[in-house]
BALUMFI-650996 format. One record per residue (C-alpha): x, y, z; residue in three letters. Coordinates in steps of 0.1 Angstrom, whole numbers, plus 5000, padded with zeros to 4 digits. Example, Ala and Ser with C-alpha at 12.3 -4.5 7.8 and 13.67 -1.06 7.14 Angstrom:
BEGIN
X|Y|Z|resn
5123|4955|5078|ala
5137|4989|5071|ser
% end
This chain:
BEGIN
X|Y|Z|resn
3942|9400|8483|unk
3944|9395|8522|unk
3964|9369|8515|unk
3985|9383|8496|unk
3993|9409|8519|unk
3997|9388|8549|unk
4029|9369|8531|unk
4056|9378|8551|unk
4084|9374|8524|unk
4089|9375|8488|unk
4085|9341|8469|unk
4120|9328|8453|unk
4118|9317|8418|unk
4140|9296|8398|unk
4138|9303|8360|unk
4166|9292|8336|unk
4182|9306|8309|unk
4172|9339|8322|unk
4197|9354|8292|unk
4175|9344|8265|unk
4148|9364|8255|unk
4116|9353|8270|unk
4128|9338|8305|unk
4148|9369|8305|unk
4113|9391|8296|unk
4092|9368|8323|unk
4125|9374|8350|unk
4122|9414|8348|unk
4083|9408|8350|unk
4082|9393|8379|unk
4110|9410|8395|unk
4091|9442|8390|unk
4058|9425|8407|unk
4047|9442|8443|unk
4035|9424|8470|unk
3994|9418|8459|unk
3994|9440|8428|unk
4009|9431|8388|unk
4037|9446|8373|unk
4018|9468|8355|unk
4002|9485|8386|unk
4032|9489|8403|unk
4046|9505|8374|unk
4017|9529|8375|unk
4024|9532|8417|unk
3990|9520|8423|unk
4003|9495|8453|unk
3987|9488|8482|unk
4017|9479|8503|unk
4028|9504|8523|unk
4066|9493|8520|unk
4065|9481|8481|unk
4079|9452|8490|unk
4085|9427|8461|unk
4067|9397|8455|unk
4097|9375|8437|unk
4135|9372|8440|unk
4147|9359|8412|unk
4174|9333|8409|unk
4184|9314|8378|unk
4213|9297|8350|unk
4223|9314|8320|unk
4227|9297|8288|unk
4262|9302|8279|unk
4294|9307|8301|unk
4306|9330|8273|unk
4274|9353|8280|unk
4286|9390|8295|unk
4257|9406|8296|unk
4247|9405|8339|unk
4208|9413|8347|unk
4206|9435|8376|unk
4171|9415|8390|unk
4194|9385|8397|unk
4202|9371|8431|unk
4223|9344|8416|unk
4238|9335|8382|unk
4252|9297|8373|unk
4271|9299|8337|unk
4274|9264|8345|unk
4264|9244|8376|unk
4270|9214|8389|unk
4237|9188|8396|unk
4246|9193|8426|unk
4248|9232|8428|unk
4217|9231|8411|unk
4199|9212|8429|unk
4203|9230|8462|unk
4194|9263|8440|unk
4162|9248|8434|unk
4155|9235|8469|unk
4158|9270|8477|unk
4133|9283|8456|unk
4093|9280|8459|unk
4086|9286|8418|unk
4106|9265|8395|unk
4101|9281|8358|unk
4114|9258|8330|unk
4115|9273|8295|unk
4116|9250|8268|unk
4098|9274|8243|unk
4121|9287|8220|unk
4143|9261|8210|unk
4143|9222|8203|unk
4180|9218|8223|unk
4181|9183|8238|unk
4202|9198|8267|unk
4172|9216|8275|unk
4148|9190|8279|unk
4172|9165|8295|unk
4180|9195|8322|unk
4143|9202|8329|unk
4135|9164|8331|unk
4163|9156|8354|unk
4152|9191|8379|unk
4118|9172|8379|unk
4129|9139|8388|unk
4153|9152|8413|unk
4126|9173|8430|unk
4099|9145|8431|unk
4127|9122|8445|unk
4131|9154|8471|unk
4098|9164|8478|unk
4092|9143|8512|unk
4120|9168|8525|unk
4101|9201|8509|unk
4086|9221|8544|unk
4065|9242|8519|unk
4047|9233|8484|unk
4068|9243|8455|unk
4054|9251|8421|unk
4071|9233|8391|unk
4061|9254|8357|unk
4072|9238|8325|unk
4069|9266|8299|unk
4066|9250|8264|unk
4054|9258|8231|unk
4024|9254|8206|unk
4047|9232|8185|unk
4035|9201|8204|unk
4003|9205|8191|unk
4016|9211|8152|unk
4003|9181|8139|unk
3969|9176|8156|unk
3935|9168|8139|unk
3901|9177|8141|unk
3880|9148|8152|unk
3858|9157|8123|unk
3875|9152|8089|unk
3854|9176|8071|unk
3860|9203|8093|unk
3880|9230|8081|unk
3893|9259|8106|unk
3894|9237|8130|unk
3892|9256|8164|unk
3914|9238|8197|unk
3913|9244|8232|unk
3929|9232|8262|unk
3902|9203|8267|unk
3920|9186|8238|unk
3954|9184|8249|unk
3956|9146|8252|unk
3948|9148|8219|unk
3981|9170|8207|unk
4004|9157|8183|unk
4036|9172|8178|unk
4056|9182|8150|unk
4084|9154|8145|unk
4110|9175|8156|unk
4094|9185|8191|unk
4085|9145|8203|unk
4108|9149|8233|unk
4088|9182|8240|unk
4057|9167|8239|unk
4072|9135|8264|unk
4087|9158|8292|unk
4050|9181|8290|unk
4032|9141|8299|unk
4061|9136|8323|unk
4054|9170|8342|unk
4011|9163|8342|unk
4022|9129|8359|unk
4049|9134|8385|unk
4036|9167|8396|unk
4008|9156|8421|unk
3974|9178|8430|unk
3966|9203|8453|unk
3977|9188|8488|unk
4009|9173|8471|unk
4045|9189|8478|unk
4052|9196|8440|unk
4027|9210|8419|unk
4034|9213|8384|unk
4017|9229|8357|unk
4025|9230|8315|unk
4016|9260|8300|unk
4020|9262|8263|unk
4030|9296|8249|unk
4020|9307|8217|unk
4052|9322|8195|unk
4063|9349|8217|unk
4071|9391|8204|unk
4075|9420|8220|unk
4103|9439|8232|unk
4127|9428|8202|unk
4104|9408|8188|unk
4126|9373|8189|unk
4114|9355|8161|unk
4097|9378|8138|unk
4126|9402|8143|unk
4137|9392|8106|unk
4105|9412|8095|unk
4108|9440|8112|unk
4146|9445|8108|unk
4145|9448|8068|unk
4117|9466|8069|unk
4128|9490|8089|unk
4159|9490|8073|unk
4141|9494|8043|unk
4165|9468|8028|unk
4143|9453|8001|unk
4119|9470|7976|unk
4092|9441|7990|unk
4095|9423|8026|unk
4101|9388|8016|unk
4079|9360|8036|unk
4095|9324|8030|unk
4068|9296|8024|unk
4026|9307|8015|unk
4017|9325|8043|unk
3985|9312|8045|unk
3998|9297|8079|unk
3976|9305|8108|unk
4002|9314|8137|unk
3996|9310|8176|unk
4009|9343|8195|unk
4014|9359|8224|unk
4031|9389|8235|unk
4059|9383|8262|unk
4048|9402|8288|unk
4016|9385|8284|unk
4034|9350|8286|unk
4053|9363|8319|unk
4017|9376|8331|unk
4003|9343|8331|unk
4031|9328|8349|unk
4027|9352|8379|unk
3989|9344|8381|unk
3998|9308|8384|unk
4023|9315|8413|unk
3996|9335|8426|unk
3967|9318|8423|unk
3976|9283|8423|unk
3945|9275|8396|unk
3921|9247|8409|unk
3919|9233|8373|unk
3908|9196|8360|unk
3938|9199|8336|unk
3975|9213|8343|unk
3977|9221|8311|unk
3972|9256|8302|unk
3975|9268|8263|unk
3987|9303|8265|unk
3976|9327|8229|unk
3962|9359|8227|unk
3927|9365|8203|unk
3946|9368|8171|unk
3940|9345|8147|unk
3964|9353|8119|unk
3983|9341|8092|unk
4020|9349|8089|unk
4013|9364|8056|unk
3988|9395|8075|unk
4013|9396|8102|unk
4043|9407|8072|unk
4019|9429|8059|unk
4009|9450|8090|unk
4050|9450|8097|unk
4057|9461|8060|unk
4029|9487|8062|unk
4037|9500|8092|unk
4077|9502|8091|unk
4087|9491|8059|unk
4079|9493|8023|unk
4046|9485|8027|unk
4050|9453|8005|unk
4060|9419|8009|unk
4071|9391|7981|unk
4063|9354|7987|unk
4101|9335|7982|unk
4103|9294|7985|unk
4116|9284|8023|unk
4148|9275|8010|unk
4149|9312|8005|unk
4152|9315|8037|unk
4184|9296|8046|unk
4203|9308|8020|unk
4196|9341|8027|unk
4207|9334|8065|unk
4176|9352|8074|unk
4160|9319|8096|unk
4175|9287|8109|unk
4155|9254|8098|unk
4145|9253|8135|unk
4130|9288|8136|unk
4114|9277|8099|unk
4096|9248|8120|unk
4080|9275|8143|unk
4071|9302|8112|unk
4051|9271|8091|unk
4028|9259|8122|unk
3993|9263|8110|unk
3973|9260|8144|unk
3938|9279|8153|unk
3936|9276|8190|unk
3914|9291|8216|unk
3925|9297|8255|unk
3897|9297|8275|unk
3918|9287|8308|unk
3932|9322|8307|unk
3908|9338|8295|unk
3880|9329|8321|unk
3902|9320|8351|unk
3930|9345|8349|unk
3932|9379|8362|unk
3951|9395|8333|unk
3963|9429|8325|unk
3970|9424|8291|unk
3995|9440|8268|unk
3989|9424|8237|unk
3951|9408|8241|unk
3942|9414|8204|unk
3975|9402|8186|unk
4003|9421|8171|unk
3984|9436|8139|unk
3958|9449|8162|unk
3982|9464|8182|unk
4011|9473|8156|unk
4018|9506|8169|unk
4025|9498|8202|unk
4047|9471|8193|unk
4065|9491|8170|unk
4073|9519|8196|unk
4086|9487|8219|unk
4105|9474|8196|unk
4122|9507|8189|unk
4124|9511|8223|unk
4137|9481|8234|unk
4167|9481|8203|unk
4174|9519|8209|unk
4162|9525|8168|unk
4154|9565|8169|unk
4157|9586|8144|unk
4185|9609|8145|unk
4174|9643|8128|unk
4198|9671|8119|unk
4201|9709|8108|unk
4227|9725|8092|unk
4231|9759|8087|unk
4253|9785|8076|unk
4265|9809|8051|unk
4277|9798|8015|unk
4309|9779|8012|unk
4310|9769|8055|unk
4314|9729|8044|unk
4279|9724|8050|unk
4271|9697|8022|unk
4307|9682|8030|unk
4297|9679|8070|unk
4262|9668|8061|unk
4273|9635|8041|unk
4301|9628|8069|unk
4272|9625|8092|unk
4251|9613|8072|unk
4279|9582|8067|unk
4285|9579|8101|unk
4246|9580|8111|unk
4236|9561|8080|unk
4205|9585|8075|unk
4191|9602|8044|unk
4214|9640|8029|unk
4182|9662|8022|unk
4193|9690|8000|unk
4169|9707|7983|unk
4176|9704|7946|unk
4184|9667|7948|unk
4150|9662|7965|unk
4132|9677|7937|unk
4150|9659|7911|unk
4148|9629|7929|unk
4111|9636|7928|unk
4102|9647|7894|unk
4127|9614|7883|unk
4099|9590|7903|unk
4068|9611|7892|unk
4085|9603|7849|unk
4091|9566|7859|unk
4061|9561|7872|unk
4046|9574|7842|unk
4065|9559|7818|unk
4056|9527|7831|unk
4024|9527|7836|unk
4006|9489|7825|unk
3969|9485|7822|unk
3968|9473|7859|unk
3938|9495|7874|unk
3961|9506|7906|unk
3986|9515|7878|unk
3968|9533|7854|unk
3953|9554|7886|unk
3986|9560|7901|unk
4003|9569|7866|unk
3971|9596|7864|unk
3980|9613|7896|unk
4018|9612|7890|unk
4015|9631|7854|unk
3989|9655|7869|unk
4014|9660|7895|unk
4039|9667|7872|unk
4024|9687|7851|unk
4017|9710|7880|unk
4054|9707|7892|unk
4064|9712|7852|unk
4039|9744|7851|unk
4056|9762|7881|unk
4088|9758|7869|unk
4080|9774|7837|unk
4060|9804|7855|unk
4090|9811|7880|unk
4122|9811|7856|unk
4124|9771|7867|unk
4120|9770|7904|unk
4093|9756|7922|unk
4065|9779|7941|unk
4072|9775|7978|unk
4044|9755|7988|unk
4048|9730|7959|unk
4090|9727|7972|unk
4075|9726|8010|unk
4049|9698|7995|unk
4081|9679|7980|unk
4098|9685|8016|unk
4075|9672|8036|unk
4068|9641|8019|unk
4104|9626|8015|unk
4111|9635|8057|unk
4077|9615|8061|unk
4094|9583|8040|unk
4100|9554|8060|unk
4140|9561|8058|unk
4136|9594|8074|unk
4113|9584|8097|unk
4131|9550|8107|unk
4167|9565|8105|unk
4164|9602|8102|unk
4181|9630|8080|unk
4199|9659|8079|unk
4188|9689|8067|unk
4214|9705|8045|unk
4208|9746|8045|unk
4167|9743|8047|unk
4149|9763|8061|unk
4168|9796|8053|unk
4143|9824|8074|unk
4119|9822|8101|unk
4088|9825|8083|unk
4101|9791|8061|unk
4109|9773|8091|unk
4074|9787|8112|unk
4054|9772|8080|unk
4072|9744|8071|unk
4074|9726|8108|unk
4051|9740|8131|unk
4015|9725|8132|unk
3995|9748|8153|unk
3994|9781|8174|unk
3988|9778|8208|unk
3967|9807|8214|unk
3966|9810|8252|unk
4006|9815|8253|unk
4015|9818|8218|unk
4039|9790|8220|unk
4042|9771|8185|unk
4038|9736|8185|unk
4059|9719|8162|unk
4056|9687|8145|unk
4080|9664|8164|unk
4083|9638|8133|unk
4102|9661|8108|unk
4115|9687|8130|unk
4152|9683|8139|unk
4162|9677|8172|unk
4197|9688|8168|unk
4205|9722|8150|unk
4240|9735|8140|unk
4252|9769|8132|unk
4285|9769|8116|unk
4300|9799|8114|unk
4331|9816|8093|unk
4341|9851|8085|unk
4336|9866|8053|unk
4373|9862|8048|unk
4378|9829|8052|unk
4348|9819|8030|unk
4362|9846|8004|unk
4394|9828|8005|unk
4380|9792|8000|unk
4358|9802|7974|unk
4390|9821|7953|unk
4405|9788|7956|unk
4380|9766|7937|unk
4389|9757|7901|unk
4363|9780|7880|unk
4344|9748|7864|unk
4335|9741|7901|unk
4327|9772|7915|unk
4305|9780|7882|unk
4288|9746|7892|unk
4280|9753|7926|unk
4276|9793|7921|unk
4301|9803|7934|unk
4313|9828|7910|unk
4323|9864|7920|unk
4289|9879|7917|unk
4273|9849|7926|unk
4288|9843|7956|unk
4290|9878|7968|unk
4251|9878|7967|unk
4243|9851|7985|unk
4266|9859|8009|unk
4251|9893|8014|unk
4218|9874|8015|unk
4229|9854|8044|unk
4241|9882|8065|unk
4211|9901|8059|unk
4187|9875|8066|unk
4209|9865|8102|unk
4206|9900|8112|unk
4170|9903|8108|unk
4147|9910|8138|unk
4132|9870|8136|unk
4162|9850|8122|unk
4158|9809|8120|unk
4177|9803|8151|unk
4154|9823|8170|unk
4121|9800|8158|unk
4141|9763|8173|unk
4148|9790|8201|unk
4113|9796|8205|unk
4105|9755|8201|unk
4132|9749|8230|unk
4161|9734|8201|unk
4189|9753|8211|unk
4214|9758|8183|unk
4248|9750|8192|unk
4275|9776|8173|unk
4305|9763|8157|unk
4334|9784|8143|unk
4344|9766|8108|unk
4386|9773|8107|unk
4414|9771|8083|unk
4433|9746|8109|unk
4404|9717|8106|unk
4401|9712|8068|unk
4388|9678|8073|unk
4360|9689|8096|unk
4375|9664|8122|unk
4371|9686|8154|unk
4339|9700|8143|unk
4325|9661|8134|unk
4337|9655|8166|unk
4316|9678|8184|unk
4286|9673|8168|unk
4286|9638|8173|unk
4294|9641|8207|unk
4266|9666|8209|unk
4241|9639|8185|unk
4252|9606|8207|unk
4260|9574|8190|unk
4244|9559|8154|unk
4204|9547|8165|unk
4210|9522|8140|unk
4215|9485|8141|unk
4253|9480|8143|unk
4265|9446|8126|unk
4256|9410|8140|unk
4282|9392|8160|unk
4287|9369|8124|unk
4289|9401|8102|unk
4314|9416|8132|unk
4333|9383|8127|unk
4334|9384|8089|unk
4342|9420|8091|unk
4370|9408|8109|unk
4379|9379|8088|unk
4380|9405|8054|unk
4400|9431|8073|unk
4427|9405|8081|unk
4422|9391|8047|unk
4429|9429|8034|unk
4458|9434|8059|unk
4478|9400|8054|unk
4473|9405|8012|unk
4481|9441|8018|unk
4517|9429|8042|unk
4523|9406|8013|unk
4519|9428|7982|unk
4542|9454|8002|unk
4565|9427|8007|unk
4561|9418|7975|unk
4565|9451|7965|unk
4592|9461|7983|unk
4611|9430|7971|unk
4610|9441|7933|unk
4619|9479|7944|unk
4649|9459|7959|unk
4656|9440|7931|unk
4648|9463|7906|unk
4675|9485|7927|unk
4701|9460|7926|unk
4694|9458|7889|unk
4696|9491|7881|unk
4730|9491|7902|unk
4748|9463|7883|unk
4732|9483|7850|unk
4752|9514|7864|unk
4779|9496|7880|unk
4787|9481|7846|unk
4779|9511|7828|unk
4808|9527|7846|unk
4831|9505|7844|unk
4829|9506|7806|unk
4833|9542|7810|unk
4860|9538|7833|unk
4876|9518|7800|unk
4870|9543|7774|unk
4885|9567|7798|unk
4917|9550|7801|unk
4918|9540|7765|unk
4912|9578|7757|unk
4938|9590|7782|unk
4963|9564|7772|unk
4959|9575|7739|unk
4961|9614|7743|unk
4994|9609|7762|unk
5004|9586|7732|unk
4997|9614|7714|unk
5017|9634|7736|unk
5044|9621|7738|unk
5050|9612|7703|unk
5071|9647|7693|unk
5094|9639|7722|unk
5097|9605|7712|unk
5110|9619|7678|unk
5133|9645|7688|unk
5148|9615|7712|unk
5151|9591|7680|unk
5165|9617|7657|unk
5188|9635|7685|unk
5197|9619|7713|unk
5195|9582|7707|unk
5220|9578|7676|unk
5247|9595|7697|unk
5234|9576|7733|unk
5237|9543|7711|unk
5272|9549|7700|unk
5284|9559|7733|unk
5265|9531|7752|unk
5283|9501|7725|unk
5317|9518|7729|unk
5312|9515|7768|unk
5304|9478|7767|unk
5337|9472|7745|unk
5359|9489|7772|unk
5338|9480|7800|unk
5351|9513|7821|unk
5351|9507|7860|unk
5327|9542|7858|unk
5304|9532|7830|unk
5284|9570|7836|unk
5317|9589|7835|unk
5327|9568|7801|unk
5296|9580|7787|unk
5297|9618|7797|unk
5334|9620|7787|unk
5324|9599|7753|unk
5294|9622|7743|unk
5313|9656|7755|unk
5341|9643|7729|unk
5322|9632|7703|unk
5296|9664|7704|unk
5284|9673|7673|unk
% end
């Protein structure tokens, strides 16, 4: 400890990939270290540095230029250094952390091996001893024997690790792990190395097993499905463990026959108990063996992360165990420590539950608002008379069904006796449910996994003070009187929408009378329970006043005949809510999302197009239909008009033929014989003489 505090500046450490998820878990670890104490004291502020002065800067490379994200305990980021930019980042530093442990890249291990080589070839030049740390995995050891063949549960430890033999695919692993125990000298050398192998890493996300507890808590399958036997044992160790003994080799600089340090918790599990203990505890609380193939075509692992999920090691770490100052997180394994590991990985994804009430008087738009938000949140619509059903619909399945399985015939006892009871109170109270036995129903669907992953929204229950004082509060303080309420099926968020009697008059009037007899809402009906509402908000303890009480103050909205969408008022709860808690889609389902809307708005363009081009042709059909159409009227017309002036003219064409054109004719012949130099005045003068 002296020591510690006579260092007069913070060590530099070099760890790459700090963007993936254990280097970046070891990075913050260490970053958060003070001067002589662990992270986890100085989280607690039990330092004994006056100033709190760190004991690491952290410097380091991400693993893809393309990466945004930007960790705030970093000195430096390289999305892509030169050897030579690198190599004078490393010279700087006094720790140089390689993580190989999640992944099999090539460019990995060709990186790590060429910062070693470069260092040794360096290290005449070092004015101070640097610490070379290769963190790799357990998979080096996947296919190592027990010296006795009869042996089963065979049990390793560190003093065998010349002995490891890897699994095919991690050979080059296993190489640069020798190549770090030989080039990186003892104690009074310039570079000292050290290989620590690290068990398969959770925590905080989870990383690997995150498969498990995403569908579980998702509740996505009736059974969590685990690819291969399961009768696997797997090596673990929580992340924060891994990062803790990293800082105790900085620190202590172990005097050890053997630089190689194997790096597991107690547990000694097989993936098949892990599943269980995730199912049980988030999930469905079973699991169903599938093939490994499974697995792939389901997209739920890569072959690579399949590699890791089938090692079948038992393997003890005494190193850390005996030589290590450790405050662990995870000592007894992930099943041991479930809970905690549940509450980080909720933590660490930002997974709460998001819990709602609605209330309100008859007709507001309750229902209508709670499945909008129950969309938009993806969480459970609790309304009382769906619940019940729901429940008496389970209670006759699993009756029905019931095999001659002992667990079944058991469980198929207690659901008919259950229903019977449910089945009796119905019969006694004109077919509802005695309160308790509807507060009984209640409580057991908000304690479901989906209400308690996701949430719900309470759709106009509890209705009075008394209901809401039984139904959520577990115990009376009684030094202040203050309830205290039950935090997992209480809501957080409570809504009062409000309209006049009016307005909710007026929308009720306007519903067809098949509906409103459906929903009650008749005349008399409605009127009552109006009446009822109003009564009950005016008494002397209404509801509001008991989340008043419990510090859940309601928030009033007015419910108008300008927002008949609910947009504004959506908007205001969400606002009020925050964001869905719920896992959002993977950059691959974002992409195909992307890939379908385009699909759907180019085939939408083309069948308007297409669309628009037979309105257009149809059109122009219809117009040459017409235009010819016309025209043939325009005939008849003609034809018609030329014959009704034929018809016309006919009598006038008779009294010319019998009256004027005998005497015309006679008159017009005797003109062309004398051919008179005033033709016109012959023919006056000839018809004035001849006048009959």
């Amino acid at each position: 400890m002296e020591k510690k505090q006579q260092q007069t500046h913070p060590k530099r450490v070099f760890i790459n990939d700090v963007d993936r998820y254990s280097s970046k878990h070891i990075a913050k670890f260490l970053s958060t270290c003070v001067a002589g104490q662990s992270a986890e004291e100085a989280e607690a502020g039990e330092t004994d540095s006056p100033r709190n002065e760190p004991a690491f800067n952290i410097v380091g490379t991400v693993s893809a230029s393309t990466r945004e994200e930007k960790q705030s305990f970093l000195l430096k980021q390289h999305a892509s250094p030169t050897q030579a930019e690198l190599l004078q980042c490393l010279l700087e530093c006094d720790v140089l952390v390689y993580n190989i442990s999640e992944t099999n890249s090539q460019q990995q291990i060709e990186e790590a091996t060429w910062a070693l080589t470069a260092l040794q070839a360096e290290m005449e030049n070092f004015s101070t001893q640097k610490i070379f740390i290769l963190v790799s995995t357990v998979m080096t050891w996947a296919l190592t024997k027990s010296q006795n063949p009869d042996e089963t549960d065979v049990l390793h430890t560190e003093e065998e690790y010349i002995r490891r033999r890897p699994h095919p695919s991690f050979r080059n692993h296993h190489n640069l792990e020798k190549l770090v125990l030989k080039l990186a000298g003892g104690r009074k050398s310039k570079l000292r190395g050290y290989v620590v192998g690290s068990g398969l890493q959770y925590g905080n996300g989870e990383n690997l097993f995150h498969f498990f507890f995403k569908v579980s808590w998702l509740m996505q399958f009736p059974k969590v499905p685990l690819f291969g036997q399961g009768t696997n044992y797997i090596p673990m160790i929580h992340v924060h463990d891994l990062a803790g003994v990293i800082q105790n080799i900085i620190e202590v600089k172990p005097k050890l026959k053997s630089k190689y340090i194997l790096a597991v918790d107690d547990s000694k599990n097989t993936i098949e108990e892990i599943v269980k203990k995730i199912s049980d505890t988030l999930g469905p609380g079973k699991f169903n063996i599938l093939p490994e193939e499974e697995a792939i075509t389901m997209k739920a692992f890569t072959p690579q992360e399949l590699y890791f999920l089938s090692i079948n090691l038992r393997l003890d770490a005494f190193i850390i165990r005996d030589s290590f100052t450790l405050c662990w997180t995870s000592k007894g394994g992930m099943i041991e420590n479930m809970t905690s590991i549940v509450k980080e990985y909720k933590d660490s994804r930002q997974l709460h539950p998001v819990r709602i009430c609605l209330v309100g008087p008859p007709a507001v738009g309750k229902t209508t608002v709670a499945e909008k938000l129950c969309s938009y949140y993806q969480i459970s619509h609790i309304k009382i008379e769906e619940v019940i059903k729901g429940k008496i619909t389970q209670l006759e399945e699993v009756v029905n069904k019931a095999d001659t399985e002992h667990d079944s015939v058991e469980a198929a006892a207690a659901a008919r006796k259950q229903l019977e009871t449910l089945n009796k109170s119905m019969e006694t109270n004109a077919g509802r449910l005695a309160d308790h036995l509807v507060f009984d129903i209640l409580q057991e669907k908000l304690y479901s996994k989906p209400c308690r992953n996701q949430g719900f929204v309470l759709d106009g229950f509890p209705k009075t003070y008394e209901e809401a004082r039984l139904f959520f509060t577990e115990n009376q303080d009684s030094m202040n009187q203050t309830p205290v309420y039950n935090k997992t099926i209480t809501p957080e968020h409570v809504f009062a929408l409000n309209a006049s009697d009016d307005f909710l008059t007026s929308r009720v009037q306007g519903l067809p009378q098949n509906v409103a007899e459906e929903m009650h809402y008749t005349q008399e009906e409605f009127t009552a329970r109006l009446e009822k509402y109003r009564e009950l908000s005016t008494a002397e303890d209404t509801l509001l006043d008991y989340f008043d009480e419990i510090d859940i103050l309601p928030e009033h909205i007015e419910v108008t005949s300008g927002d008949p969408e609910y947009t504004g008022l959506l908007k205001r709860i969400t606002e009020a809510v925050g964001a869905p808690k719920n896992y959002g889609m993977s950059p691959e389902e974002l992409e195909r999302e992307e890939r379908k809307k385009e699909g759907e708005r180019r085939q939408k363009a083309a069948a308007e197009a297409a669309e628009k081009k037979r309105r257009n042709e149809a059109a122009l059909a219809e117009m040459a239909i017409q235009y010819e159409e016309w025209h043939k009227n325009l005939r008849e017309v003609e034809k018609q008009e030329q014959e009704l002036l034929e018809a016309h003219c006919l009598p006038l064409r008779n009294y010319l033929m019998k009256y004027v054109m005998p005497s015309l004719t006679e008159a017009m012949l005797e003109c062309s014989k004398v051919k008179p130099e005033d033709p016109v005045d012959f023919l006056a003068e000839h018809l004035l003489r001849n006048n009959q």
